[in-house]
C-alpha positions in Angstrom: -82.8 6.6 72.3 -81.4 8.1 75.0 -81.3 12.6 74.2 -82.0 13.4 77.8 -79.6 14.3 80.3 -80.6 13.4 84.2 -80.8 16.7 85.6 -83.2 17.7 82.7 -85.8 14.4 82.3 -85.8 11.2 84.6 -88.6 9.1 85.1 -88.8 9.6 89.0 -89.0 13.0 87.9 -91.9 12.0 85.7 -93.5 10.1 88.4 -93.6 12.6 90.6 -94.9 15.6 88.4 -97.7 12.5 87.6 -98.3 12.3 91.6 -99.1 16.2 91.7 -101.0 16.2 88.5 -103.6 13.2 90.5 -103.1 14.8 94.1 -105.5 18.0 92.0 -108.1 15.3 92.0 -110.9 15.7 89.0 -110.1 18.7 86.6 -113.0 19.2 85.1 -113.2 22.5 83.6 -113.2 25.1 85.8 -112.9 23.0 88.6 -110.6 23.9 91.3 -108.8 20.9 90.5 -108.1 22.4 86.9 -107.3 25.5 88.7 -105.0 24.0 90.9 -103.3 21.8 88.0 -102.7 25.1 85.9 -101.2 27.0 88.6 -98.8 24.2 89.2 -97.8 24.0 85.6 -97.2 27.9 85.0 -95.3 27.9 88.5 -92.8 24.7 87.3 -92.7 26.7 83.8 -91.8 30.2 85.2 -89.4 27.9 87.6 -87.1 27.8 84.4 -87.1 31.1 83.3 -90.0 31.3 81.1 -92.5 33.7 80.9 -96.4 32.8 80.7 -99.3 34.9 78.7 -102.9 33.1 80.0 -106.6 34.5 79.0 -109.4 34.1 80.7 -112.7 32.8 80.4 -116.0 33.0 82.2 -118.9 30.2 81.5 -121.7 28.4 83.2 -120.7 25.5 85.1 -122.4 22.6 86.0 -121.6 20.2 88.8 -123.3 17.2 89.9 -122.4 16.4 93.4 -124.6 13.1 94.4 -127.2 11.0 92.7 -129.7 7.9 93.1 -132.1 5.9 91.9 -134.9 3.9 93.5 -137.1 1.9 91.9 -140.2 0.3 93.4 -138.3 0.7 97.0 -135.3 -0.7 96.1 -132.1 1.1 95.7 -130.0 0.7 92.1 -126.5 1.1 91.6 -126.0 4.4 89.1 -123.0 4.3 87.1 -122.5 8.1 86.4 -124.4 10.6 85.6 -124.7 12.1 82.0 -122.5 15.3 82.1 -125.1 18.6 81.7 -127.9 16.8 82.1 -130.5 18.2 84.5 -130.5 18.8 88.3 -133.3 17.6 90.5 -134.7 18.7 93.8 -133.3 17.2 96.6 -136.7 15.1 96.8 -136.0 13.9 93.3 -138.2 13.6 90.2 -140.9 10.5 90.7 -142.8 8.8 87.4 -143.6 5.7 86.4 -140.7 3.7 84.4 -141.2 3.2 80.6 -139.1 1.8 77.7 -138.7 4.2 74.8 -136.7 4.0 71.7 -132.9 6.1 71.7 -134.9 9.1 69.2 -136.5 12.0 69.1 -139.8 10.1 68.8 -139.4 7.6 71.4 -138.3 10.2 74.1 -141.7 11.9 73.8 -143.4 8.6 75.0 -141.9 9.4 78.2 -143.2 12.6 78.8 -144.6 12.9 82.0 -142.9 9.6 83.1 -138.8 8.4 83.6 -137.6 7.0 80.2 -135.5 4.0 80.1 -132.9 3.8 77.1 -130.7 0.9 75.9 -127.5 2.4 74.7 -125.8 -0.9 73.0 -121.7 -1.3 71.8 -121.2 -0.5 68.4 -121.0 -3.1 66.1 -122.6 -2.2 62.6 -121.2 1.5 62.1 -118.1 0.5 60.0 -114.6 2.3 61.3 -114.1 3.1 57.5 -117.0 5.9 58.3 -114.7 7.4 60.8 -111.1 6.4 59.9 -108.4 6.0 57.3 -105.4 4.5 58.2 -101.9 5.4 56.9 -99.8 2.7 58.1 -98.5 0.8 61.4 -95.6 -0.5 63.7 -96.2 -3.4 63.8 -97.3 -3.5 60.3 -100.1 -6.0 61.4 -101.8 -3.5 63.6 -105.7 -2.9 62.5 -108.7 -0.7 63.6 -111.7 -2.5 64.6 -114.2 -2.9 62.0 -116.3 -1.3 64.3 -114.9 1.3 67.0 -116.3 -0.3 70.1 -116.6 0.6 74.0 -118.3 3.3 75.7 -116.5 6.0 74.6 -117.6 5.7 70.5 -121.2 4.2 71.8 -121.7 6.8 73.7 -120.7 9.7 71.2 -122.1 7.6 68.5 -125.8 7.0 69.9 -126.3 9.8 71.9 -124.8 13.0 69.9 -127.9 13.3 67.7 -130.8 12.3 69.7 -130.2 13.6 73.2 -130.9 17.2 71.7 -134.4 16.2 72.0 -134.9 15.9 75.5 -135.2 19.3 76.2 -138.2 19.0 74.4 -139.6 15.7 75.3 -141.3 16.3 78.8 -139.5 13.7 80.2 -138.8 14.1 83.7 -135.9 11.9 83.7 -134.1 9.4 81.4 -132.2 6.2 82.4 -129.5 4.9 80.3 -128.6 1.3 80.4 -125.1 0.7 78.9 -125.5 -2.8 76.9 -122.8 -5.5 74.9 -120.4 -4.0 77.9 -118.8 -5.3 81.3 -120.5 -3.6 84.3 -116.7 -2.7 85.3 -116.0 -1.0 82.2 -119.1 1.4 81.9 -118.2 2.2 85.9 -117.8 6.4 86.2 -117.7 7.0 82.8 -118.1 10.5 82.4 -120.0 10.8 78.9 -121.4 12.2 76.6 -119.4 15.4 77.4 -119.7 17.2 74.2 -123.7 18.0 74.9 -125.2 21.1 75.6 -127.6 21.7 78.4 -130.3 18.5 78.5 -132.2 19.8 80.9 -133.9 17.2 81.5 -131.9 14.4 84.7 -130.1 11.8 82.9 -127.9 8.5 84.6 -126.4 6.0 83.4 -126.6 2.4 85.1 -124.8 -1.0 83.9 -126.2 -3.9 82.6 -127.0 -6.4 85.3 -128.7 -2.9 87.3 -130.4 -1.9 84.1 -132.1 -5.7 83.9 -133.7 -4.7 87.1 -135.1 -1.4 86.2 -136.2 -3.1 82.5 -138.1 -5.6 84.4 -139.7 -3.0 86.7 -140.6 -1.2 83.4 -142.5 -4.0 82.2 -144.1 -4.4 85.3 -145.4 -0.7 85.0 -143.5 0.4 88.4 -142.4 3.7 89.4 -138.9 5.2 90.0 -137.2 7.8 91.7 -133.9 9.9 90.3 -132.1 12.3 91.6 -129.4 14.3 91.0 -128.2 16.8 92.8 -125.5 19.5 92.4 -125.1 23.0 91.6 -124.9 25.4 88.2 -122.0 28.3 89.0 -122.4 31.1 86.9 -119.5 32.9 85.6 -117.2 30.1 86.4 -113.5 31.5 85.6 -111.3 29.3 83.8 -108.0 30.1 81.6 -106.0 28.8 78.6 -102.4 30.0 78.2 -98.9 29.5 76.6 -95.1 29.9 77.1 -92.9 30.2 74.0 -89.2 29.2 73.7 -87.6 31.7 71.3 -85.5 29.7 68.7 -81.8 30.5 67.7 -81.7 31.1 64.2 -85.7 31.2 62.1 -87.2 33.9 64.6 -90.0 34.0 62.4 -91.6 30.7 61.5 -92.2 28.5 64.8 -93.5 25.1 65.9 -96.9 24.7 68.3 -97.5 22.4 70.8 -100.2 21.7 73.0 -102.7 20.0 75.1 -105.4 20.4 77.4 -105.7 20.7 81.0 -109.4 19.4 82.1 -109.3 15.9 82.7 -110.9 13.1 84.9 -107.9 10.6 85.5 -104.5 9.7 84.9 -104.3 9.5 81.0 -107.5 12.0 80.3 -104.9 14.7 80.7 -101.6 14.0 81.3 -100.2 15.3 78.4 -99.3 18.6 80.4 -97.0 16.7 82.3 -95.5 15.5 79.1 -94.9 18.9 77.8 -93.1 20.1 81.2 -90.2 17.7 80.2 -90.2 18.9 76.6 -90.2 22.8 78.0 -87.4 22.2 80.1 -85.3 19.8 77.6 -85.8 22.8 75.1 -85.2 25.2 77.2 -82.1 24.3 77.7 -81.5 22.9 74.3 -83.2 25.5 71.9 -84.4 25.1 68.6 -83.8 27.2 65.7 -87.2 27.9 65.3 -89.4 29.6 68.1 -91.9 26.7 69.5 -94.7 27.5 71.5 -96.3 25.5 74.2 -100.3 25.8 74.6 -102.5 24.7 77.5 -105.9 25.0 76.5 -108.7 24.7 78.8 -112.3 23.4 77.3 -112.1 20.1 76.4 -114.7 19.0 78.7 -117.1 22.3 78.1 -116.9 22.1 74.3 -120.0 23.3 73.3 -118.9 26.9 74.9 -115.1 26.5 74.3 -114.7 25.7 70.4 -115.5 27.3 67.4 -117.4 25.6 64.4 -117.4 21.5 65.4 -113.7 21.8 66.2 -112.0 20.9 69.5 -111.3 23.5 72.0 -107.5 24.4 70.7 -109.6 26.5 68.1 -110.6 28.7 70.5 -106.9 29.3 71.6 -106.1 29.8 67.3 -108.9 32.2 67.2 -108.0 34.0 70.1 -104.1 34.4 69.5 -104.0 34.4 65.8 -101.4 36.6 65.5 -99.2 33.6 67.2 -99.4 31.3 64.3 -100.6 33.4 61.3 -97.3 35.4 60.3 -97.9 38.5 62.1 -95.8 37.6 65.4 -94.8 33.8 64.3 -95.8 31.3 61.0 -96.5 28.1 62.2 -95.4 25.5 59.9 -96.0 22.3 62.1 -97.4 21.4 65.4 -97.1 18.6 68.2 -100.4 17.3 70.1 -99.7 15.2 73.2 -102.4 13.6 74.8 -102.9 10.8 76.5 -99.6 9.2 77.7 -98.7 5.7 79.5 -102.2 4.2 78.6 -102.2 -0.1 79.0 -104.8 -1.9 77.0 -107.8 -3.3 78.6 -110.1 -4.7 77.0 -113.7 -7.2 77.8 -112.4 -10.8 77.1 -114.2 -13.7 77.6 -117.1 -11.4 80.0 -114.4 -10.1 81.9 -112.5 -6.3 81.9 -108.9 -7.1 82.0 -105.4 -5.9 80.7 -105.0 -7.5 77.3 -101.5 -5.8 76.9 -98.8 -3.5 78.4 -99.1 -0.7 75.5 -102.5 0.4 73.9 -102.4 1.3 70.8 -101.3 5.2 70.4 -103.8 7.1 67.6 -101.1 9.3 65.6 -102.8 11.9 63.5 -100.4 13.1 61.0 -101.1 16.0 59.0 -99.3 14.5 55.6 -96.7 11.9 54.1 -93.7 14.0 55.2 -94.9 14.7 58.8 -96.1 10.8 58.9 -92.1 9.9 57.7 -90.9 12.1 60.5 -92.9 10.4 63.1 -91.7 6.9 62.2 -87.8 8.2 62.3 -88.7 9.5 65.7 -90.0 6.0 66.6 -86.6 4.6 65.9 -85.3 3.2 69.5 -88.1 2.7 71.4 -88.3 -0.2 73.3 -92.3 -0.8 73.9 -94.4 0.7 70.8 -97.7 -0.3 69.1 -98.8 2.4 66.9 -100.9 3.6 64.4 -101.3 6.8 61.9 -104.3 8.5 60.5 -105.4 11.1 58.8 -107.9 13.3 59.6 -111.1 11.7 57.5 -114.2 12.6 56.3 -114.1 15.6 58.5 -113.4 13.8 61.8 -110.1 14.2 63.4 -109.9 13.3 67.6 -108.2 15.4 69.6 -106.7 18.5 70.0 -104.7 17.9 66.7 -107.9 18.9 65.1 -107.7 22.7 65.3 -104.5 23.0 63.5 -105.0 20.3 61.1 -108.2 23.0 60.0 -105.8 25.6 59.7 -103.8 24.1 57.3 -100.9 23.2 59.8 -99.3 19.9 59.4 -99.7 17.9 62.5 -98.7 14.7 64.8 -101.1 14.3 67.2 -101.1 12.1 69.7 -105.1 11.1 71.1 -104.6 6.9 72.3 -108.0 6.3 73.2 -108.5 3.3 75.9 -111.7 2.3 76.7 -111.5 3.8 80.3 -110.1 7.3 79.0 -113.3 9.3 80.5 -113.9 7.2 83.5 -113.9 8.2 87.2 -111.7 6.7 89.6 -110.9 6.9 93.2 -107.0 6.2 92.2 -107.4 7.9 88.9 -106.8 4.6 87.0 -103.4 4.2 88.2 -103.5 0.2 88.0 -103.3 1.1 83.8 -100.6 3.7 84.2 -97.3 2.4 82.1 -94.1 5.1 83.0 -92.0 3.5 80.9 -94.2 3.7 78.2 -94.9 7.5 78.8 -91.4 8.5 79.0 -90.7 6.7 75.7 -93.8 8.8 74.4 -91.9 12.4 75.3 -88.9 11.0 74.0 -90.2 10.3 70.7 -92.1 14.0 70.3 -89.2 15.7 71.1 -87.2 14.3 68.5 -90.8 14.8 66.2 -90.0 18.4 67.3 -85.7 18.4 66.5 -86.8 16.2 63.0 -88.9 18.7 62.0 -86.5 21.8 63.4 -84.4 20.4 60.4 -86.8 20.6 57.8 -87.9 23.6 56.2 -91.3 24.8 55.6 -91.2 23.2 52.1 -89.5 20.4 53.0 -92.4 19.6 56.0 -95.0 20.5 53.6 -98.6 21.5 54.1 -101.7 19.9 55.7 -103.2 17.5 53.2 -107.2 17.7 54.3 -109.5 15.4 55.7 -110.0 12.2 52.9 -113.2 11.1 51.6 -115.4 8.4 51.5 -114.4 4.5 53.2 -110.9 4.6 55.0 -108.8 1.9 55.5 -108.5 0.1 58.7 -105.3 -2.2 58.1 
């Protein structure tokens, strides 16, 4: 599988773009690490030659820089704090602790008081509500009759009730992650995708959450607080390079990826793309492809359009790029997420359970899905899976061209520690030879689909409907 010369892709080169992309620390949006990571990328991509439009973009951003909790005199261990939730003096709110139900109802027994919430793993939402599988490799692969781990809990449970803090008179609302190890709920920045709350929220584990529960009961008093700062006008920037193709200089190929992230995985697809950018730049294509960093994956509410992902902001803003005018897109790449191990809870305990998690492919129809299996052909470590997009869900930042009727294979693995805070950025899961296999296969997705024309690749075939299949 081998279609990379030394001078152009290595995995110590790899390595060490992965070294600088971590030495930026958290690149939450419009963080100075994101601004640091996306001036390192557009300096390695003008490096080659290329030239690089960005756009701006100004938003309010919120930063939480410490937080506690003591109740009844005694300090508790907080996992994380929800992202947008509210900022405290630096006294901290003070009310007396009470249990109340994950709804709009139940939050408004806490008014005046600190809430306490169970939040607990998924297990009777069926996957079929969220996914429809196409096939596998191995063919044995299934979902997960139900999606578990904090990352679905917490979108699943918290999406469509936390809206009614701001309302609820709550002065703050703790969130006990249950039915998961205390190491795996440990930093995990979620639920991202919410508005302002307002109103404090943190999260604590299990065996903490027993404590505060108990103190609950006992009708005892707590203190939060979380402090940290809301910039106004924070300046952050998407932006693309194109690599004008030899022979079809009108139809072209996207691909893209975000740059806010919180660890090694959650996003390293940039990283990924500089090897593509520089394999095609010396090795053009006969159709123009584009390469899009988008910024807003982690501020979604102010950087997508409709309930899409934050690529859609990107399409809206630079639709003469994809639409005909300049280019006509007739496929796309999404690369997110590279090198992620398995780990799962076993047996009570967080631990690898295998040296490749399973890599969520999104593709946009039957003839894409073909061309991402030929692609596959070589690889030496590979468990994966394809979907399509279903019942108007579709992960990652596939999503926005899938909506605009542009056949997609998109990339969005999604390990159980994927929005988690680390001090080594989760480098203990980091597989290379797994990621460099990854780029390997997209860029032959990109020269499989060079060969194909716009008939022959086809168009988007819409979200399906009703119960997917998992297996």
């Amino acid at each position: 599988m081998e279609i990379f010369k030394e001078d152009l892709f290595s995995k110590t080169e790899v390595s060490r773009a992965m070294d600088n992309m971590n030495s930026f620390g958290l690149r939450l949006t419009g963080s100075k690490g994101q601004s640091d990571f996306v001036g390192y990328l557009k300096s390695e991509i003008t490096k080659i030659g290329l030239e690089v439009v960005e756009k701006e973009y100004a938003f309010d951003r919120w930063q939480s820089d410490s937080a506690s909790l003591t109740v009844d005199g005694e300090q508790i261990k907080i996992s994380s704090v929800f992202p947008y939730s509210g900022l405290t003096p630096d006294e901290g709110v003070t009310g007396r602790l009470v249990k109340v139900k994950n709804s709009a109802v139940g939050f408004k027994r806490a008014r005046g008081k600190i809430g306490v919430v169970e939040i607990k793993n998924l297990k009777r939402i069926s996957s079929k509500v969220a996914f429809d599988k196409r096939r596998s490799y191995p063919e044995n692969l299934e979902i997960e009759k139900s999606y578990r781990g904090p990352v679905s809990t917490a979108f699943v449970k918290t999406l469509l009730t936390f809206g009614a803090l701001k309302r609820s008179g709550a002065k703050a609302i703790i969130c006990i992650w249950r039915d998961m190890s205390d190491e795996m709920v440990e930093g995990q920045y979620l639920n991202f995708i919410m508005d302002y709350l307002s109103v404090p929220v943190v999260w604590v584990n299990s065996s903490e959450g027993d404590k505060v529960l108990k103190a609950a009961a006992e009708k005892k008093s707590a203190t939060v607080t979380v402090k940290g700062s809301i910039e106004r006008g924070a300046k952050t920037s998407s932006f693309y390079t194109v690599i004008g193709g030899t022979e079809n200089t009108k139809e072209a190929v996207i691909v893209n990826t975000h740059t806010d992230g919180l660890n090694f995985c959650e996003e390293n697809g940039g990283v990924g793309m500089l090897s593509m950018i520089k394999y095609f730049k010396a090795h053009p294509a006969k159709r123009n492809l584009i390469f899009v960093f988008v910024t807003g994956h982690f501020r979604l509410p102010k950087f997508r359009t409709g309930f899409d992902q934050a690529t859609s902001r990107f399409l809206a803003d630079f639709k003469p790029l994809w639409n005909g005018k300049t280019y006509k897109a007739v496929a796309g790449c999404s690369v997110e997420h590279l090198g992620c191990t398995e780990y799962k809870d076993l047996d009570g305990k967080y631990q690898k359970t295998n040296d490749v998690d399973v890599e969520l492919v999104y593709t946009g129809n039957k003839k894409v899905d073909k061309i991402y299996y030929e692609a596959l052909e070589g690889r030496n470590v590979c468990r994966t899976m394809t979907l399509r997009g279903h019942n108007f869900m579709h992960f990652g930042e596939g999503q926005p061209l899938f909506n605009k009727k542009i056949p997609e294979i998109a990339l969005v693995t999604a390990p159980d520690y994927l929005c988690s805070v680390d001090a080594n950025h989760h480098m203990d899961k980091f597989n290379l030879d797994l990621m460099c296999e990854q780029i390997e296969t997209f860029v032959r997705c990109v020269l499989l689909l060079d060969e194909k024309s716009a008939k022959q690749i086809g168009k988007a075939q819409g979200y399906s409907l009703g119960l997917g299949r998992l297996k």
